[in-house]
MIFI-236089 format. One record per residue (C-alpha): residue number from 1; z, x, y. Coordinates in nm, 2 decimals, decimal comma. Each point is the difference from the previous one (the first is absolute). Layout:
BEGIN
+-----+--------+--------+--------+
: num :     up :   east :  north :
+-----+--------+--------+--------+
: NUM :      Z :      X :      Y :
...
+-----+--------+--------+--------+
***
This chain:
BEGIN
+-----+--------+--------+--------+
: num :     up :   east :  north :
+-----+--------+--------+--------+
:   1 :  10,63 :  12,27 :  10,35 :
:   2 :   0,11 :  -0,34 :   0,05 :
:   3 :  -0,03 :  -0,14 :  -0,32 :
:   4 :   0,25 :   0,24 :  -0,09 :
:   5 :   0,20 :  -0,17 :   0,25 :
:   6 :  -0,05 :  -0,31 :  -0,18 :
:   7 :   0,04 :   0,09 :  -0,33 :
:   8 :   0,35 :   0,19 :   0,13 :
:   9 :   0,11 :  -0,30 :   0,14 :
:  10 :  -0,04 :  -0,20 :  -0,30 :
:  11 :   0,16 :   0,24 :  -0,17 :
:  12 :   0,27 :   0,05 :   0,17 :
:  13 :   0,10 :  -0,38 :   0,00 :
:  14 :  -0,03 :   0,06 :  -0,40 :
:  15 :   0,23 :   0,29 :   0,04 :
:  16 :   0,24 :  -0,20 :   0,19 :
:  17 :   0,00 :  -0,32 :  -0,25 :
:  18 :   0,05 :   0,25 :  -0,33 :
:  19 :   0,27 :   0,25 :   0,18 :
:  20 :   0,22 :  -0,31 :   0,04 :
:  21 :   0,05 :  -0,05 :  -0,38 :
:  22 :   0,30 :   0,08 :  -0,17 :
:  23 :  -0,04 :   0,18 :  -0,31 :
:  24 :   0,20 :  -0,20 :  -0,31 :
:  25 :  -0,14 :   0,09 :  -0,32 :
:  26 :   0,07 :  -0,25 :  -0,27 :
:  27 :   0,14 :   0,09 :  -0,39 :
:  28 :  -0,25 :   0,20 :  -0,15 :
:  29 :  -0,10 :  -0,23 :  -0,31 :
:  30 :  -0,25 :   0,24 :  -0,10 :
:  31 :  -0,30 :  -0,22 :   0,07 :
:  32 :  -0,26 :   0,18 :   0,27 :
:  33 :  -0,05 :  -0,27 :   0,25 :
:  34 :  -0,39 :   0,05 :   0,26 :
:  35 :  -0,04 :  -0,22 :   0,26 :
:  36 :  -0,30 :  -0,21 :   0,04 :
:  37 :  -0,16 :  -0,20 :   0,29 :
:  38 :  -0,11 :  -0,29 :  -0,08 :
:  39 :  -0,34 :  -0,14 :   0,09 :
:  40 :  -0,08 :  -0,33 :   0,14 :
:  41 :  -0,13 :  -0,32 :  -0,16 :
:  42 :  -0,28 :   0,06 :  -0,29 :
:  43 :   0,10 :   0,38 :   0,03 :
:  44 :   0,36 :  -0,02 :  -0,09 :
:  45 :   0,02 :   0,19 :  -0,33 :
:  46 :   0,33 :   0,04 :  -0,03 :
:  47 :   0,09 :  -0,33 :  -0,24 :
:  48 :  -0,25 :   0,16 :  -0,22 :
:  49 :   0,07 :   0,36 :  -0,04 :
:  50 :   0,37 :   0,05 :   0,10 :
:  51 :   0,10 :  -0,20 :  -0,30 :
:  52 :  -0,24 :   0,25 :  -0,25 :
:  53 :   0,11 :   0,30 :   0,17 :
:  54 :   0,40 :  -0,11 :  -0,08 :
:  55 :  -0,12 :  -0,08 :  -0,32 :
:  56 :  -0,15 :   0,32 :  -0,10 :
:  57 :   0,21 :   0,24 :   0,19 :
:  58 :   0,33 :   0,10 :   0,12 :
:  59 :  -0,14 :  -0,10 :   0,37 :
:  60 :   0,04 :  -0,32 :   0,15 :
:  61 :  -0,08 :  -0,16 :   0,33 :
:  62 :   0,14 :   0,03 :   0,33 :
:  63 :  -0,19 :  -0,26 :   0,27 :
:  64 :  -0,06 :   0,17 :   0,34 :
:  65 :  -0,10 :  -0,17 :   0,32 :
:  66 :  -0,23 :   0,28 :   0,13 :
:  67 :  -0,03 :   0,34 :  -0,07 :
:  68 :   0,29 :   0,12 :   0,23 :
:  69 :   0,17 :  -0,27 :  -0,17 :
:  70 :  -0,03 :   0,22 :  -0,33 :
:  71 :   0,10 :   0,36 :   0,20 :
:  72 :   0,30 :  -0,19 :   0,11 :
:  73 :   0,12 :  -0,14 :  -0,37 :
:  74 :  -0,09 :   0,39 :  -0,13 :
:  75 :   0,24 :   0,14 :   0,28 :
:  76 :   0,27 :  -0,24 :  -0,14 :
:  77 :  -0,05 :   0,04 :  -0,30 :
:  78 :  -0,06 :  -0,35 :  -0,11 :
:  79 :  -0,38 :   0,07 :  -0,08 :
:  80 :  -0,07 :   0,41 :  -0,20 :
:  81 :  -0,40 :   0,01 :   0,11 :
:  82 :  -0,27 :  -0,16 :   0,15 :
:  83 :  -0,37 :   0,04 :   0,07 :
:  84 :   0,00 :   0,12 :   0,40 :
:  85 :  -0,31 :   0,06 :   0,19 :
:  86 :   0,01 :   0,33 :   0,27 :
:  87 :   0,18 :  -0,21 :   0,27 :
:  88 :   0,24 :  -0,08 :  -0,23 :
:  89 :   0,05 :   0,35 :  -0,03 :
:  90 :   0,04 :   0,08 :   0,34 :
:  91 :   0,22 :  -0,27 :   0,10 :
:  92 :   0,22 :   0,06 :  -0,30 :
:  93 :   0,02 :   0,39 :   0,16 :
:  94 :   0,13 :  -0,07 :   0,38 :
:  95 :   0,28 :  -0,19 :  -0,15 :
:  96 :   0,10 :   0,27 :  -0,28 :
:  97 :  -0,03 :  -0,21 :  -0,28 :
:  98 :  -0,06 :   0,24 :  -0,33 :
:  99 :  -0,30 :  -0,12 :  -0,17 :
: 100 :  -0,17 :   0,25 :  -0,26 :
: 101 :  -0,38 :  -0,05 :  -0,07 :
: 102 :  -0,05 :  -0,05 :  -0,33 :
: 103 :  -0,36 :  -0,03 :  -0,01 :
: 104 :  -0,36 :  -0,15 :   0,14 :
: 105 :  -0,15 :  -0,31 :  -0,09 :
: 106 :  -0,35 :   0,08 :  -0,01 :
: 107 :  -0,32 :  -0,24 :  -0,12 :
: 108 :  -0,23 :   0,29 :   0,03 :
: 109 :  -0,04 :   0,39 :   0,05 :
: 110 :  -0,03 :   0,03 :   0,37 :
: 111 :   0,27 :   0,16 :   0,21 :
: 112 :   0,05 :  -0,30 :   0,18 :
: 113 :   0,01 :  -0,40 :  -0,05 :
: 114 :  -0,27 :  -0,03 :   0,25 :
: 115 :  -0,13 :   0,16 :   0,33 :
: 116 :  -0,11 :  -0,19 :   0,33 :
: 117 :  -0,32 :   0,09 :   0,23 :
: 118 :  -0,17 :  -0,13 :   0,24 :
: 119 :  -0,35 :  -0,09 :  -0,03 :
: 120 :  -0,26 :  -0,03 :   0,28 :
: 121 :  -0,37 :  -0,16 :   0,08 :
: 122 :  -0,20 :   0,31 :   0,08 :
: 123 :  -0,20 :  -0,24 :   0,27 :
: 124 :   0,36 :  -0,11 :   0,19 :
: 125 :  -0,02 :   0,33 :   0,18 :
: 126 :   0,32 :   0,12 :  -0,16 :
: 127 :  -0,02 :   0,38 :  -0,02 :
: 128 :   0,44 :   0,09 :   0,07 :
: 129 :   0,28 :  -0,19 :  -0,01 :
: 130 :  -0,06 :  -0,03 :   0,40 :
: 131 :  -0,24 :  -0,25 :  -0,05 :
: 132 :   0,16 :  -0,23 :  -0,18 :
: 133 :   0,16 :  -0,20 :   0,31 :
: 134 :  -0,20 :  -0,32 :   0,02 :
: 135 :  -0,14 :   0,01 :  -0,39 :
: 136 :   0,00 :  -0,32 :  -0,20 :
: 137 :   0,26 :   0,08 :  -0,26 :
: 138 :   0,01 :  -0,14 :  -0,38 :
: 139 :   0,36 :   0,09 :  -0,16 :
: 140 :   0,09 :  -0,17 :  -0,29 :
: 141 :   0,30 :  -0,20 :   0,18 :
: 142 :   0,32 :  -0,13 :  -0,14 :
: 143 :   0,18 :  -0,19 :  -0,32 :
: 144 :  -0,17 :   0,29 :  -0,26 :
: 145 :   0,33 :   0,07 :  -0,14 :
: 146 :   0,03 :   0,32 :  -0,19 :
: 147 :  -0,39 :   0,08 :   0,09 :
: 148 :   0,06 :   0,03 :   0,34 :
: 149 :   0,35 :   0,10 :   0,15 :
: 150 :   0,07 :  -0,05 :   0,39 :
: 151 :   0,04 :   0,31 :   0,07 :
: 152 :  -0,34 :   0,08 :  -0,15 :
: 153 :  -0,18 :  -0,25 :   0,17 :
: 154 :   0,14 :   0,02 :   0,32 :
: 155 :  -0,03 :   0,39 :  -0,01 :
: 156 :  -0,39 :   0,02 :   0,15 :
: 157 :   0,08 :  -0,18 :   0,31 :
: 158 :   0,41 :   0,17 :   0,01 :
: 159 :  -0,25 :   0,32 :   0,06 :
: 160 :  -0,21 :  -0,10 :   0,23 :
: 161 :   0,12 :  -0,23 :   0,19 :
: 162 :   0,30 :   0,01 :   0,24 :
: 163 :   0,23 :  -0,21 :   0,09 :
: 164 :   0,05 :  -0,20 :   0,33 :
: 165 :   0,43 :  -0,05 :  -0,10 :
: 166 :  -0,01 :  -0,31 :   0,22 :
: 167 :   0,39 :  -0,08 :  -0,04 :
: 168 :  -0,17 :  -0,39 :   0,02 :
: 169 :  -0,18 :   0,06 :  -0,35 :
: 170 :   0,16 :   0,01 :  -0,35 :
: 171 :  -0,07 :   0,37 :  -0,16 :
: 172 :  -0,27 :  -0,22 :  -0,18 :
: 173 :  -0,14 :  -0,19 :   0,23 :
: 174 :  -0,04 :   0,35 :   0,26 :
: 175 :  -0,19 :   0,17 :  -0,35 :
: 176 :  -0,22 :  -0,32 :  -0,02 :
: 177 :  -0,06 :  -0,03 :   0,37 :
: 178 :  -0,04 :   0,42 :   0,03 :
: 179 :  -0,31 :  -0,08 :  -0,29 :
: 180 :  -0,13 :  -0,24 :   0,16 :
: 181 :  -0,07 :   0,13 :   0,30 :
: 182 :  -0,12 :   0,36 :  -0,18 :
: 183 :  -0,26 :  -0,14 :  -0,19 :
: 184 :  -0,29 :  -0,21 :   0,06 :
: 185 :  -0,01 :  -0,32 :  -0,24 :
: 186 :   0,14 :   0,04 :  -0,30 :
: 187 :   0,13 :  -0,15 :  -0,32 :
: 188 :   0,35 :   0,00 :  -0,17 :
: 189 :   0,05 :  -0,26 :  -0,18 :
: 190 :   0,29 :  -0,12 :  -0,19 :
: 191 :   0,42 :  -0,07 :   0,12 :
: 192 :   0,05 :   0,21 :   0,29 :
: 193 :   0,34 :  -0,10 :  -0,02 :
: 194 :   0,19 :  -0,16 :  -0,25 :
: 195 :   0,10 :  -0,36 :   0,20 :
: 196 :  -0,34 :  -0,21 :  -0,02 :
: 197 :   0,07 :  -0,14 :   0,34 :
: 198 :   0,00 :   0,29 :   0,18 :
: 199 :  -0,25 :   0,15 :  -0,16 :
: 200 :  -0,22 :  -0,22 :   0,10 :
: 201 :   0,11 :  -0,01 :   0,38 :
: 202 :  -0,08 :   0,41 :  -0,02 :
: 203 :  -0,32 :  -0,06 :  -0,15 :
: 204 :  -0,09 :  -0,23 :   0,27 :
: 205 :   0,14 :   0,24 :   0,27 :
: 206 :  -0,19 :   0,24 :  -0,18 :
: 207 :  -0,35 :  -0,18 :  -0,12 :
: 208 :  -0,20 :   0,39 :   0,06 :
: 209 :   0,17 :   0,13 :  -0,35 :
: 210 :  -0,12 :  -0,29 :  -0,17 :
: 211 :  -0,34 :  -0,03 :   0,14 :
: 212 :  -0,19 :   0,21 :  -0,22 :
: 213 :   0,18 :  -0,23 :  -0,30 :
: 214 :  -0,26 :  -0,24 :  -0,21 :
: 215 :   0,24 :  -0,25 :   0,11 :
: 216 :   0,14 :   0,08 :   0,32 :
: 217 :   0,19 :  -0,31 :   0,04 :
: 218 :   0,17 :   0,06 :  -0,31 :
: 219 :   0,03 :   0,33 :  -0,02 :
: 220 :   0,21 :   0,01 :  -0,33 :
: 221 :   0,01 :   0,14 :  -0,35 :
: 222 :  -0,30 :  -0,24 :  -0,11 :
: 223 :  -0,24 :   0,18 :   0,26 :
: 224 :  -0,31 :   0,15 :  -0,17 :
: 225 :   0,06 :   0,31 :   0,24 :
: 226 :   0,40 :   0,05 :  -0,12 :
: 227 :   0,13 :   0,27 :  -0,23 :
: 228 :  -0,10 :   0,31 :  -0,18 :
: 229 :  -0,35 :  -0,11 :  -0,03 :
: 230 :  -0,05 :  -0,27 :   0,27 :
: 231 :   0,07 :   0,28 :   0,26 :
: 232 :  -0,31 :   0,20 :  -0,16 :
: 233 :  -0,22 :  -0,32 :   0,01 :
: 234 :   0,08 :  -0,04 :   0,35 :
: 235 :  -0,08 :   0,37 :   0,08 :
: 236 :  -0,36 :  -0,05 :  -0,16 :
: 237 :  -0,08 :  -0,36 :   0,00 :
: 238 :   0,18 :  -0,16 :   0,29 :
: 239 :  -0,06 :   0,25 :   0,26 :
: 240 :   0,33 :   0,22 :   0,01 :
: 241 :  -0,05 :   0,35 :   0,15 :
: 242 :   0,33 :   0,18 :  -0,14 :
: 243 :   0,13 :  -0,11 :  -0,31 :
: 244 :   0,38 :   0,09 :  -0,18 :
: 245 :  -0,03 :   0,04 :  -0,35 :
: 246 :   0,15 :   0,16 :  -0,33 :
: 247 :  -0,23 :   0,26 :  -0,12 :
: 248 :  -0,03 :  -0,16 :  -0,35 :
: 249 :  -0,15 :  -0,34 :   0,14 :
: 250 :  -0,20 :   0,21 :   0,28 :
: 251 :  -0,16 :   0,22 :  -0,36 :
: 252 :  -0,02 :  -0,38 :  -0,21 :
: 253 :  -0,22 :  -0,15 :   0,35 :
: 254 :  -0,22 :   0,27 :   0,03 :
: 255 :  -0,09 :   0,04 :  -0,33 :
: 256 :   0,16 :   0,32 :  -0,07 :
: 257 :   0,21 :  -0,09 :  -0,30 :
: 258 :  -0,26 :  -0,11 :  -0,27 :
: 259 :  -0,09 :  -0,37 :   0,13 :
: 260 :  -0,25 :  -0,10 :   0,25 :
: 261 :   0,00 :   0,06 :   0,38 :
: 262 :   0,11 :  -0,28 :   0,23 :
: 263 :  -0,15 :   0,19 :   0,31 :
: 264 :  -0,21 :   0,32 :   0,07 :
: 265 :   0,26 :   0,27 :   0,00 :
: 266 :  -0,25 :   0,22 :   0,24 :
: 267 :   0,09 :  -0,28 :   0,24 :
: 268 :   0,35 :   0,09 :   0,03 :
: 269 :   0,25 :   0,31 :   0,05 :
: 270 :   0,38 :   0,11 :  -0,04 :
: 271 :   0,14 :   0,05 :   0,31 :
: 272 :   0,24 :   0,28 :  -0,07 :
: 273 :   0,33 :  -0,01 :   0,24 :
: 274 :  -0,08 :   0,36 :   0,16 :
: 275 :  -0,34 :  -0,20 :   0,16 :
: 276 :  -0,26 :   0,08 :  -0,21 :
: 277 :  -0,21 :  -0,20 :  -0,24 :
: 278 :  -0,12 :   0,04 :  -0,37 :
: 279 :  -0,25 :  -0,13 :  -0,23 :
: 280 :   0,15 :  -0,29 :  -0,25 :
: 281 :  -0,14 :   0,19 :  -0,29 :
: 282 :   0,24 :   0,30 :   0,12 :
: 283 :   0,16 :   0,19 :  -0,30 :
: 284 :   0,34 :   0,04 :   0,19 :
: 285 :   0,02 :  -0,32 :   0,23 :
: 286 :   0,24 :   0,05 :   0,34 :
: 287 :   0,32 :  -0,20 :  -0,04 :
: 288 :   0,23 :  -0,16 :   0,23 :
: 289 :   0,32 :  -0,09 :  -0,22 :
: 290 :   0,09 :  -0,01 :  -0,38 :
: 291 :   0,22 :  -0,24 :  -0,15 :
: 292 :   0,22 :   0,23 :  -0,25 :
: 293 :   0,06 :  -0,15 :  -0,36 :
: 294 :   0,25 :  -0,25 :  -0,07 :
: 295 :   0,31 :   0,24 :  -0,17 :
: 296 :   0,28 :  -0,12 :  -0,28 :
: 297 :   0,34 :   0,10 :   0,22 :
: 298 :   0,36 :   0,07 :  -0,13 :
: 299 :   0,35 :   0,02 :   0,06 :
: 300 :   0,08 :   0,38 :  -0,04 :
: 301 :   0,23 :  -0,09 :  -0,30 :
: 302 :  -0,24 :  -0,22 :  -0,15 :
: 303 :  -0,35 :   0,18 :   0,09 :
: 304 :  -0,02 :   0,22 :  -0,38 :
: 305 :   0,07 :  -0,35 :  -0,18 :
: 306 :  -0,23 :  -0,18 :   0,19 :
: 307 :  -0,29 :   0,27 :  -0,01 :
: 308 :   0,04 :  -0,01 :  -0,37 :
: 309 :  -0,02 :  -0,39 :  -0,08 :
: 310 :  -0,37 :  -0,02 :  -0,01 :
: 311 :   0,01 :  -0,35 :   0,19 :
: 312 :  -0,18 :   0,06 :   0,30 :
: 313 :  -0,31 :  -0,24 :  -0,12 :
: 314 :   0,20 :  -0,28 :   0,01 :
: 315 :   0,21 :   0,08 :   0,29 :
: 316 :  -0,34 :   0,01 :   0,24 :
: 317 :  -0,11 :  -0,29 :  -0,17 :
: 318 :   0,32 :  -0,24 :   0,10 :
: 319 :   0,05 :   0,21 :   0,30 :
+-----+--------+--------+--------+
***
């Protein structure tokens, strides 16, 4: 269970950085104030949409840096909701801040936002989650944003994979290295950490998790083999054994949602986490993890107001 460990540590430090705030609500002006995070270059929506949501509402804008940033201004009081993701949630729990759910942000009828599985060659000799030491791996890597959280992606290898806790290694570096040495060649494309630099001195420390890449020596977000659908490609076309996919894109490849096949899906099987393997045209595929929706989330005092505004369109949308 040592991704819990990870995801508890994490947590933890979030706990520690929202308990510290001092609650100081301002005047009540009788405007509802949410939170939004704003994106980065061509994504940043918030010029756009603040400004119509104040226009047309009694709710105006309240810039967060991150979403912890927003838990912290609803503690406070300087922010009344927010859109929070599951984390959030937690995190907002071990340090006793009272946040209400007012409601899921859903796009579609499933119970979830989307699930995670793990797909397999049928001729790599997979048949359990025991034989996946030395498989080439295909995960989508890093830098998807909101399609791809870290502690989604790095959950896979946080279950599999333990952890040498060389006090000479950064906690990221010992994951990275603990991969490396797990699987056979691989490829993760994408900013394994944030500082360009020393990303690339781990990716050259590390050249196995970027072998299986279509441009090893890049290994970045323009790779043919990154993200949702490039880990899929490199599963069937650039000879991955074990692939790390959401369940939607693994349907959409193998031709199981209405458009054609990419691959043979009698070529390839779930491998379910208790060991076993199904068929890809399986009416209840075996799921590792589930990302929860996305949920509007409000101060105690403000949470009926809030659930009764209506605005929750154009809160995702600048969020």
């Amino acid at each position: 269970m040592q991704w819990l460990t990870l995801i508890s540590v994490g947590l933890f430090a979030s706990f520690l950085s929202i308990s510290m705030c001092v609650a100081v609500q301002p005047p009540d002006d009788g405007k509802l104030r949410v939170c939004v995070v704003e994106s980065r270059g061509v994504y940043r929506k918030t010029p756009k949409f603040c400004p119509l949501l104040e226009a047309k509402s009694n709710i105006e804008c309240v810039i967060g840096v991150d979403r912890l940033d927003c838990v912290r201004r609803i503690h406070k009081g300087t922010a009344h909701f927010g859109v929070l993701t599951s984390e959030d949630l937690v995190a907002a729990r071990w340090a006793s801040v009272e946040i209400l759910v007012a409601s899921e942000l859903r796009s579609h009828e499933s119970h979830f936002e989307y699930e995670i599985v793990a797909v397999v060659d049928n001729n790599a000799n997979i048949h359990t989650v025991h034989d996946l030491r030395g498989a080439r791996l295909c995960h989508p890597g890093y830098g998807l944003g909101n399609h791809w959280t870290e502690v989604l992606a790095n959950y896979f290898e946080a279950a599999m994979v333990s952890k040498t806790c060389d006090p000479e290694m950064t906690v990221t570096e010992d994951r990275i290295a603990s991969t490396a040495k797990y699987f056979g060649p691989s490829c993760k494309a994408g900013p394994w950490v944030p500082d360009p630099k020393q990303d690339r001195i781990l990716k050259n420390r590390y050249p196995s998790l970027c072998e299986m890449c279509y441009e090893p020596d890049s290994c970045d977000q323009t790779d043919k083999h990154w993200g949702r659908r490039g880990a899929l490609y490199c599963l069937t076309s650039g000879g991955g054994n074990v692939a790390w996919a959401r369940l939607d894109d693994v349907r959409s490849h193998f031709g199981f949602s209405g458009i054609p096949a990419q691959s043979n899906p009698s070529d390839f099987s779930y491998l379910c986490p208790d060991g076993h393997l199904q068929p890809l045209n399986a009416s209840q595929p075996c799921v590792w993890v589930a990302k929860p929706w996305p949920v509007v989330a409000a101060r105690r005092t403000h949470a009926a107001q809030s659930a009764a505004s209506g605005h929750w369109t154009q809160s995702r949308r600048a969020r």
